[in-house]
C-alpha positions in Angstrom: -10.1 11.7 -30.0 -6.9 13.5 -28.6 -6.9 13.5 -24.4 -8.4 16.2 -22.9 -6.0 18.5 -21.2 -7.5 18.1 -17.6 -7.3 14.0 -18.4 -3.5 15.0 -19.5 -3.1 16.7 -16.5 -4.6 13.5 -14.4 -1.5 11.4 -15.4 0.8 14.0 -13.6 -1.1 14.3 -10.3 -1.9 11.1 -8.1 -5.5 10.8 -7.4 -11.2 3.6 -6.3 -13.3 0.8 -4.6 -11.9 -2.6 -4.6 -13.0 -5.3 -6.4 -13.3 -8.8 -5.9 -13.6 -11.6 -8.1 -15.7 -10.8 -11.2 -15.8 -6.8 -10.8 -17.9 -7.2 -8.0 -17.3 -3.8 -5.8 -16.5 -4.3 -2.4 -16.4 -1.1 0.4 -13.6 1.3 -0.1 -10.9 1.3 2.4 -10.8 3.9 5.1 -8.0 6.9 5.1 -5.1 5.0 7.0 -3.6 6.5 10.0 0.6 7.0 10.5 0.7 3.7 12.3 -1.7 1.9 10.1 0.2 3.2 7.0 3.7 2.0 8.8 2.5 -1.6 9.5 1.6 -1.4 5.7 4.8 -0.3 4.6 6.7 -2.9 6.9 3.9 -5.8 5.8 5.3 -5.4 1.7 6.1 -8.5 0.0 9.9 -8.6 -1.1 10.7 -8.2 -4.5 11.4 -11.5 -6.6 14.2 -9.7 -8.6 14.9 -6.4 -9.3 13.6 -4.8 -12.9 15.1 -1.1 -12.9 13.7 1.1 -15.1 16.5 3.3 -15.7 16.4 3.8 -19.6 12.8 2.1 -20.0 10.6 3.5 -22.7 7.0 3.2 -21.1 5.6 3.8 -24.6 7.7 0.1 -24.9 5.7 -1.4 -21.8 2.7 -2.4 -23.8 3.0 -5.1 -26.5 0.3 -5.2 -29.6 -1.1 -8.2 -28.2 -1.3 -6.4 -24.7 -2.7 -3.1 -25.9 -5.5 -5.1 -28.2 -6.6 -6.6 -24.7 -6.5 -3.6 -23.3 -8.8 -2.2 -26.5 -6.1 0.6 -27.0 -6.5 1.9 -30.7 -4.4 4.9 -31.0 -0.6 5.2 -30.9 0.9 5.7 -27.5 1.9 9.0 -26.9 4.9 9.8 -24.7 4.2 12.8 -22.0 5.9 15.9 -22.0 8.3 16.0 -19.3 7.0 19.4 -18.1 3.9 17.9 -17.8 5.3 15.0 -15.0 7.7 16.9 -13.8 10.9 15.3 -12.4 9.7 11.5 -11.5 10.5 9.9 -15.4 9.7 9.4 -18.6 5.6 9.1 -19.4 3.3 7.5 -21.8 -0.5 7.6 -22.5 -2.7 5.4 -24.5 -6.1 6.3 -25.7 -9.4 4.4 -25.5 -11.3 6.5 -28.0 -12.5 4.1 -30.6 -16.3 4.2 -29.2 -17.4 5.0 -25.7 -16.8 5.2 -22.9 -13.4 6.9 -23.6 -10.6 6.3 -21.8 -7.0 6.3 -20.9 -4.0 4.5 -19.4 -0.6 6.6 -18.4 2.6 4.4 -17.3 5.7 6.7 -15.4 8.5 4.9 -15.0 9.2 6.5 -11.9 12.9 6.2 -10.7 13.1 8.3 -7.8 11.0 6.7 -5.3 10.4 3.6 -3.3 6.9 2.1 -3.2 7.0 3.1 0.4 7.5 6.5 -0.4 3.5 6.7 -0.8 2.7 4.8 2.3 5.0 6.5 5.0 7.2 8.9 2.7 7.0 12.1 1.3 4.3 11.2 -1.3 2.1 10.2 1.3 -1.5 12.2 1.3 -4.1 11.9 4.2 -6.5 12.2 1.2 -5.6 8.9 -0.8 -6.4 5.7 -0.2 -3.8 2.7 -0.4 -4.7 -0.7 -1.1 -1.8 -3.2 -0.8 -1.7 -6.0 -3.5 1.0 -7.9 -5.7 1.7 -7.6 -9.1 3.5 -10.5 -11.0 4.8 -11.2 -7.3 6.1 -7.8 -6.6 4.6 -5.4 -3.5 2.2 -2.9 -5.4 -0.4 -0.7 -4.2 -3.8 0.7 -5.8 -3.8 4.6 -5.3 -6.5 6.6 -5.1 -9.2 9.4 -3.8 -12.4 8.3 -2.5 -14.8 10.3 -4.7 -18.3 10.2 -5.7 -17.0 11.2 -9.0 -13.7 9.0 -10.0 -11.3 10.6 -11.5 -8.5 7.8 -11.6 -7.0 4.8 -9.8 -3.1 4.1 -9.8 -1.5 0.5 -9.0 1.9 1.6 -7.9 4.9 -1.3 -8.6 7.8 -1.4 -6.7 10.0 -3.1 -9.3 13.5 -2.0 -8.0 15.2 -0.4 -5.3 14.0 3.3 -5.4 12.0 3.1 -8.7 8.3 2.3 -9.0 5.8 1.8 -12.2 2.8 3.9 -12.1 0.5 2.6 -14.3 -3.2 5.2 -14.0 -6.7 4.8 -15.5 -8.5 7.6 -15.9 -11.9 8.4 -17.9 -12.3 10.7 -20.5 -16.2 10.2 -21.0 -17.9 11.5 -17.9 -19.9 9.0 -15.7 -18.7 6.1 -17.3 -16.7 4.1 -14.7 -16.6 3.1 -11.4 -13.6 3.5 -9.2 -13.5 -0.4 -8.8 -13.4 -0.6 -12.6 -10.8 2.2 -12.8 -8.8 0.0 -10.5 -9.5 -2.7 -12.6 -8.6 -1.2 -15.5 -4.8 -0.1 -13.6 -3.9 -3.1 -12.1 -4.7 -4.9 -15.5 -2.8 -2.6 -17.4 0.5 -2.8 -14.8 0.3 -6.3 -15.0 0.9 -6.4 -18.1 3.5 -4.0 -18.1 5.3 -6.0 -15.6 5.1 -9.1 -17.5 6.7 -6.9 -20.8 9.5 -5.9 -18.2 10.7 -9.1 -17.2 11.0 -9.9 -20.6 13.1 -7.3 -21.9 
């Protein structure tokens, strides 16, 4: 089953509770103000190295091994570039064998700081940041607070000025929650992480 267009359209435009331990949803964190979104920014973990992702294919960010965890069964599919406009190559990969269906999208996105969605110009009043680290670097989970989830981003800061954006979204309506799309995310940008450092 091919992505829907409006779930294509998902991995171009940002847009989860958190979890704790097993999955267990905990309350979603309020709309941050200036100041509160500032502290966050400052409050970052530094980077243990620096992974740029100039060059990267993100269609390469996913070993077999990985994607099998991740119960990816259909060949990852790079993004047109109209489609994600000017932030880096993208790739998608499908969760279609049975339902719920779903999807994963990775941007290697080399034209921003992680701060740039916390006090910068991708900052929305409507998202919702979650500060958390990835394989030891500062990440965030991204999202909307919505009765009806649509995605959940967790937002890397691998380099200076370049982040991976690695987005669930569902393609079956109803199916998840936005703790579980987090889930999902932050599982799936591990793992891309861990496939970066070893290149």
């Amino acid at each position: 089953m091919a992505l829907t267009s409006a779930a294509v359209a998902t991995f171009a435009v940002a847009g989860c509770t958190t979890t704790v331990g097993d999955g267990i949803a905990s309350p979603v964190a309020t709309v941050a103000s200036s100041a509160e979104q500032s502290s966050k920014a400052a409050g970052l973990p530094q980077r243990p190295n620096e992974l740029a992702l100039n060059g990267v294919d993100p269609c390469s960010l996913l070993t077999s091994a990985q994607l099998d965890q991740l119960t990816v069964n259909s060949k990852p599919r790079q993004v047109a570039d109209s489609a994600n406009g000017a932030d880096g190559p993208s790739c998608t990969f499908d969760v279609d064998k049975a339902q719920p269906y779903y999807a994963y999208g990775i941007t290697a996105v080399t034209n921003a700081d992680l701060e740039a969605w916390l006090t910068g110009n991708r900052r929305k009043n409507s998202m919702t940041t979650v500060d958390l680290s990835v394989e030891g670097f500062p990440a965030l989970k991204y999202f909307r607070q919505n009765t009806d989830p649509t995605d959940c981003q967790t937002l890397v800061g691998v380099a200076h000025g370049q982040t991976l954006e690695v987005q669930a979204a569902p393609i079956s309506e109803g199916a998840f929650t936005q703790g579980q799309l987090c889930e999902l995310a932050t599982k799936a940008a591990t793992f891309a992480v861990q496939t970066l450092k070893a290149k």
